[in-house]
Structure formats: C-alpha cells, structure tokens
GULO-974863 format. One record per residue (C-alpha): residue in one letter; x, y, z. Coordinates in Angstrom, 3 decimals, always signed. Layout:
<pts>
{code = A c1 = X c2 = Y c3 = Z}
...
</pts>
This chain:
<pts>
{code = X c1 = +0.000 c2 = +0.000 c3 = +0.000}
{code = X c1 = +2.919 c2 = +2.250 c3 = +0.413}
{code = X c1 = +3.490 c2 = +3.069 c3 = -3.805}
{code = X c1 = +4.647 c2 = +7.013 c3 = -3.405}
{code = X c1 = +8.200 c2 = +5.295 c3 = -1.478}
{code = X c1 = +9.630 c2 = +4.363 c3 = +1.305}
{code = X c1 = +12.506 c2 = +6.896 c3 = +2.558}
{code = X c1 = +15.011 c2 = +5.263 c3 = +4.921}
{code = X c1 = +16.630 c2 = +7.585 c3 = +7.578}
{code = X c1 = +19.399 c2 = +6.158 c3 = +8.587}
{code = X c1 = +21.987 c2 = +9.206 c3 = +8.795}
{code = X c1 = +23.440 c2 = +8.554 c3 = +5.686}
{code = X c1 = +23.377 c2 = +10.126 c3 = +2.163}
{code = X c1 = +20.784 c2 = +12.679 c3 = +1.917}
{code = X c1 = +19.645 c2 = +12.879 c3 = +5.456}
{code = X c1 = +23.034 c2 = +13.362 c3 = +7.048}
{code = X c1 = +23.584 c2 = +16.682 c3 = +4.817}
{code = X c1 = +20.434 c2 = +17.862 c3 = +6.651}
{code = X c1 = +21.426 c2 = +17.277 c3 = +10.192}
{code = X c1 = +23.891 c2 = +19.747 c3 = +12.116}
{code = X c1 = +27.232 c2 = +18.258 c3 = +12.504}
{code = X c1 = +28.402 c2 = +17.563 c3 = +15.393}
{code = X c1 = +25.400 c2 = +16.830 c3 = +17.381}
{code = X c1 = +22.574 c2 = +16.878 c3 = +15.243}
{code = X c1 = +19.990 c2 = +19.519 c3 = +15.494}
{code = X c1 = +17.430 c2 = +19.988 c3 = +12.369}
{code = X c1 = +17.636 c2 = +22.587 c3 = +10.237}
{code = X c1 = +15.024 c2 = +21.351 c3 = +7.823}
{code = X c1 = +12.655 c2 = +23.570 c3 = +9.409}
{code = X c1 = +10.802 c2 = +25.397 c3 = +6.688}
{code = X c1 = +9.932 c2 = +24.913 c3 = +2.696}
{code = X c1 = +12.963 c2 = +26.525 c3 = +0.731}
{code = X c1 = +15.203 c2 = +26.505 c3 = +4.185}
{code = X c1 = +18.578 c2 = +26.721 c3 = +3.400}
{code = X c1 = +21.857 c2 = +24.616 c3 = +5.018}
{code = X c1 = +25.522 c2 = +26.134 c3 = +5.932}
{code = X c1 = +28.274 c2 = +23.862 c3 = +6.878}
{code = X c1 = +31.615 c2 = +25.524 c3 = +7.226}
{code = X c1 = +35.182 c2 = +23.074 c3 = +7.819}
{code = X c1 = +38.320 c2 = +23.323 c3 = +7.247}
{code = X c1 = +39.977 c2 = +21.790 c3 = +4.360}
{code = X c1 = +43.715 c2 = +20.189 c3 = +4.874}
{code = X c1 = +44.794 c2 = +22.071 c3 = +2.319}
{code = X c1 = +45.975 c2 = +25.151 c3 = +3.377}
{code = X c1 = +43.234 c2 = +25.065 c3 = +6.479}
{code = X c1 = +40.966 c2 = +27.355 c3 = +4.408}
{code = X c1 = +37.397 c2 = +27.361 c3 = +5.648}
{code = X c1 = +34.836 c2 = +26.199 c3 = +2.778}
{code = X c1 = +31.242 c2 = +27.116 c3 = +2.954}
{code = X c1 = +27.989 c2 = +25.330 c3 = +0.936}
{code = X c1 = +24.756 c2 = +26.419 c3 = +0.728}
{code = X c1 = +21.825 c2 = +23.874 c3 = -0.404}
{code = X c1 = +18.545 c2 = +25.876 c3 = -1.442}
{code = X c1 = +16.514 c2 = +23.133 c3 = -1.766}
{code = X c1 = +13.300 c2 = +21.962 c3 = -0.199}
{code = X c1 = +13.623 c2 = +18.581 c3 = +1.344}
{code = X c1 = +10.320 c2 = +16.502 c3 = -0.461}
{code = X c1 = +12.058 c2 = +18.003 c3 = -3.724}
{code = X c1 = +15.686 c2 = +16.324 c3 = -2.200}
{code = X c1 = +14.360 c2 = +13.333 c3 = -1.033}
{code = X c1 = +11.841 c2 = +12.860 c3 = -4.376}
{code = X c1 = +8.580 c2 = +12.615 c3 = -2.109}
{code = X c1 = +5.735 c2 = +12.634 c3 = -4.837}
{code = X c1 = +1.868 c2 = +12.916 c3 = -3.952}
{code = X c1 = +0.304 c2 = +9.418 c3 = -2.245}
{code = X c1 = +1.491 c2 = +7.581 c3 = +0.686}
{code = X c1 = +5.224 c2 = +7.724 c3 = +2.165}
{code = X c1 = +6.366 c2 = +5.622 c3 = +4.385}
{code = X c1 = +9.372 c2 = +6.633 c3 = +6.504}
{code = X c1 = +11.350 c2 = +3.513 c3 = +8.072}
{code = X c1 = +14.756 c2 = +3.682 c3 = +9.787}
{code = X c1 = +16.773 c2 = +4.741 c3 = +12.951}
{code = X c1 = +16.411 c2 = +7.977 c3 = +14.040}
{code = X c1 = +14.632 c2 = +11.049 c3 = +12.872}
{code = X c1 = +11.351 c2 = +9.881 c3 = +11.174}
{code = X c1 = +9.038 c2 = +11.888 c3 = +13.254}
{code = X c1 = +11.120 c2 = +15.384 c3 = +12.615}
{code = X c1 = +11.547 c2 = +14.436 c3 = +8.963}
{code = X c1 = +7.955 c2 = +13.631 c3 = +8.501}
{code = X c1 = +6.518 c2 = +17.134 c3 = +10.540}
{code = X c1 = +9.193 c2 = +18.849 c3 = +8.578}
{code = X c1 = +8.329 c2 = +17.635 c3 = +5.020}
{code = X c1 = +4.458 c2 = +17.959 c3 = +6.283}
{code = X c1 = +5.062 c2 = +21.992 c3 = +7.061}
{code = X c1 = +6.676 c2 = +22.202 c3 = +4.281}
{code = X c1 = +4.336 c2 = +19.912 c3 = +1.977}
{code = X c1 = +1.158 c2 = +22.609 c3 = +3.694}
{code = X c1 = +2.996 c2 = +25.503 c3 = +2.856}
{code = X c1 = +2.954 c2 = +24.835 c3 = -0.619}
{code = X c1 = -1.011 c2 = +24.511 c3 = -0.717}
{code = X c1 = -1.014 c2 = +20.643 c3 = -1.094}
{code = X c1 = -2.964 c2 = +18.728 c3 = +1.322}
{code = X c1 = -1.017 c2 = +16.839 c3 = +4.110}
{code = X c1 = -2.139 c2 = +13.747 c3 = +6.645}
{code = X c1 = +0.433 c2 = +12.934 c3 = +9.039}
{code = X c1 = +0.121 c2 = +9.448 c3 = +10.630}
{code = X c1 = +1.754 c2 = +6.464 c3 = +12.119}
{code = X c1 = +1.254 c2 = +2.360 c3 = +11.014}
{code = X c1 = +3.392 c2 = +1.799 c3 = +14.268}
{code = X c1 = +3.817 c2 = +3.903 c3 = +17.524}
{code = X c1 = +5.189 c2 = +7.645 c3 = +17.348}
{code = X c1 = +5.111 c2 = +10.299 c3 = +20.009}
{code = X c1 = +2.189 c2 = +12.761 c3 = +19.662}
{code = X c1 = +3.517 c2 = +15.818 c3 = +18.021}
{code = X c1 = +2.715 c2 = +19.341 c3 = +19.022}
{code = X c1 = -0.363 c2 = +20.388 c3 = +19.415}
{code = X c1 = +0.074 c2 = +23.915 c3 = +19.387}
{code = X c1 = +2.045 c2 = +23.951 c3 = +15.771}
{code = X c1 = +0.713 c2 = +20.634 c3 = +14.427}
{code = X c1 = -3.237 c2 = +20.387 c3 = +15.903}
{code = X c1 = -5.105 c2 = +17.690 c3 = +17.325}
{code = X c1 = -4.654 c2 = +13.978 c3 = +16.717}
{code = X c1 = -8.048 c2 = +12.880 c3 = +15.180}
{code = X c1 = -9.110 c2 = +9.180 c3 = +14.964}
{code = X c1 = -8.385 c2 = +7.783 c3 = +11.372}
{code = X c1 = -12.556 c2 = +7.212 c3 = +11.828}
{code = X c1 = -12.943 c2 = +10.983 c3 = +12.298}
{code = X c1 = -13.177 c2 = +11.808 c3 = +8.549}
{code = X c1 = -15.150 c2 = +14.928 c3 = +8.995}
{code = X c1 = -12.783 c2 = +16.787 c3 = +11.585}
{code = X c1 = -9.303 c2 = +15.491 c3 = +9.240}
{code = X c1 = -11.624 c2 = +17.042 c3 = +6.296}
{code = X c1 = -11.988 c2 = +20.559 c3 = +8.151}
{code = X c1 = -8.275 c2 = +20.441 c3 = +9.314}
{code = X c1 = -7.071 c2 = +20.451 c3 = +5.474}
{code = X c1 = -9.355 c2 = +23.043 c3 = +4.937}
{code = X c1 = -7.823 c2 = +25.081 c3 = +7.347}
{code = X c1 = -4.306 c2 = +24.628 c3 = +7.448}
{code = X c1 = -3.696 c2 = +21.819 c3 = +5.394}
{code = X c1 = -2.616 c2 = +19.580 c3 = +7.864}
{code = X c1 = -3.782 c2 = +16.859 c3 = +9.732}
{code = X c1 = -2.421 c2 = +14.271 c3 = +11.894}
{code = X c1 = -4.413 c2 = +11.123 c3 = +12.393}
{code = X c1 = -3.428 c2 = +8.046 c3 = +14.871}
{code = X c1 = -5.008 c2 = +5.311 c3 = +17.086}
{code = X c1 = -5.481 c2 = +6.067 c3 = +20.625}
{code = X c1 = -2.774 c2 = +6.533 c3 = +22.955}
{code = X c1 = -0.423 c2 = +3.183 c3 = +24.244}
{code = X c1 = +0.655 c2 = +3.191 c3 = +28.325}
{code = X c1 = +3.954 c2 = +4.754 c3 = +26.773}
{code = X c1 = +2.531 c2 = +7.644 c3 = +25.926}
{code = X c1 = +2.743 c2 = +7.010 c3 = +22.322}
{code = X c1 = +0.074 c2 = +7.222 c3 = +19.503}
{code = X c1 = -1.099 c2 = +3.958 c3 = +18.244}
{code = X c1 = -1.030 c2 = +3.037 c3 = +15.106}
{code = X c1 = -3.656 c2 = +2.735 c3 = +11.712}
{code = X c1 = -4.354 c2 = +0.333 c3 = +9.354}
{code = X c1 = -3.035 c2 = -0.566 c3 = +5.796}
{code = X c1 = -6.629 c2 = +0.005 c3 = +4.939}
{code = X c1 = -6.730 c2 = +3.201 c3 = +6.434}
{code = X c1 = -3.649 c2 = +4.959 c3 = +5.217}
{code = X c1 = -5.209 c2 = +3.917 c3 = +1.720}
{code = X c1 = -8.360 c2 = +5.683 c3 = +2.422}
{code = X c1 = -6.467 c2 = +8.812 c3 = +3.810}
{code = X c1 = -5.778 c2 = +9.534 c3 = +0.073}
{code = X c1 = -9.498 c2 = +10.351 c3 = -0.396}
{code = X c1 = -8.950 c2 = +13.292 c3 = +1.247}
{code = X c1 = -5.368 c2 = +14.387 c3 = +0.841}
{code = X c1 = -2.472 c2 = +14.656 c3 = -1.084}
{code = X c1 = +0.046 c2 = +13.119 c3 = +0.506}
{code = X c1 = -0.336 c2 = +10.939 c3 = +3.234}
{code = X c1 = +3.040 c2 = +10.491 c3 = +5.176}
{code = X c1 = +3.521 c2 = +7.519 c3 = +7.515}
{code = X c1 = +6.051 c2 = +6.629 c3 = +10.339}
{code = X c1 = +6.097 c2 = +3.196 c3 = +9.247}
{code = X c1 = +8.396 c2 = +0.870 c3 = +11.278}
{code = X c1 = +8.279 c2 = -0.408 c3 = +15.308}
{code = X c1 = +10.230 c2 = +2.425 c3 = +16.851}
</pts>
C-alpha cells in the first residue's frame, strides 16, 4: 500500500547533509530553508562554505500518495518537517503512524483525530492543510497506530499521506 516510497533515515546520504554536525539539530525547518556547513579543508586550512537551497520533499523525491518513513532515528522530525513544508505549498497533508510515534505538538501541528474521524481530518485540510491522524494513545505515551486500509483511504482526502512506518 505504500506506492509514493519508502525513505530510509538512517543518517546517511541525503539525510546526514540535513542534520547539524556535530550533534545533530534539524535545520530542515521550513519549505525553501537553506543549510551552511563551514570546515576546514587540509589544504591550506581554508574554511569552505555550501549552501543547499533546496526543499527537502524536492531532495528526497517525495511525490503525492502515501510515504512511508522507516529507519533509525529522525522519522518523526523528517515527517513534521516535510508535512510543514508539503502545507505551505497549498497541497494537502495527513500525518500518521502504522506503528507507535510520540504525539507531536499540538500547538504547531493540531489535534490527533481518529483515522474514523473523517469529517474533523476534512476541516483540518481546509484550514491549514494539515492533519495528523493516529489510534489512541499506548501506556507509553505514544500514539497507536492505523491500518493498511486506512492509510489507503487517507488519500481520499489528501495529497500526501506520510507515515512513520516501522516499530520504533
């Protein structure tokens, strides 16, 4: 059920040139950000500077339909951030997990609405073009997960559906 792709985030390849080295903070935070990492070269100890203007679903090839984000480390963030970004470009965006995931902000993302809850997901797109739908909360704090059927059926109503798609 997953066509659109499945990105793995692993720290490698494209994903590490997104993270802040060392450490790791995101700087993926908007559609069109943009990425600095300065070093110093052995030769001659010069500093060198790049600058990526790129938006990440454009980096990472997301296309419209359900993506399915697998992997070690930084699904959630990736998936908010290409979400934002995905919203901010007029397209229609349903956040959700197949899994478990951590219930994102409420305050930047809105409410978590049932995957049965068609009506309220319908009114979020309208308004902000975002929506994040889950099952019901686990005794680890953590969203529950939806059905293959239901991602599926998230495409009636939105663009892209993006889903955090493995057991972390």
């Amino acid at each position: 059920p997953f066509a659109a792709g499945i990105l793995p985030f692993y720290y490698t390849a494209v994903w590490g040139r997104l993270q802040a080295k060392p450490g790791g903070r995101p700087l993926a935070q908007a559609a069109g950000f943009r990425y600095t990492e300065s070093y110093t070269t052995n030769a001659g100890k010069r500093g060198k500077e790049r600058a990526m203007n790129e938006t990440l679903s454009s980096l990472l090839g997301v296309r419209p339909g359900v993506t399915a984000l697998v992997g070690a480390g930084g699904k959630t963030t990736a998936m908010l951030t290409l979400a934002e970004e995905l919203a901010k470009g007029g397209k229609r965006v349903i956040v959700t997990t197949t899994t478990h995931m951590f219930p994102p902000d409420e305050q930047r993302y809105g409410p978590v609405f049932s995957p049965e809850d068609t009506a309220g997901i319908a009114a979020a797109l309208e308004r902000t073009g975002l929506a994040v739908a889950a099952g019901p909360m686990d005794e680890r704090g953590k969203l529950t997960g939806v059905s293959d059927e239901q991602v599926e059926g998230f495409l009636s109503l939105a663009d892209y559906v993006l889903a955090e798609a493995d057991g972390s």
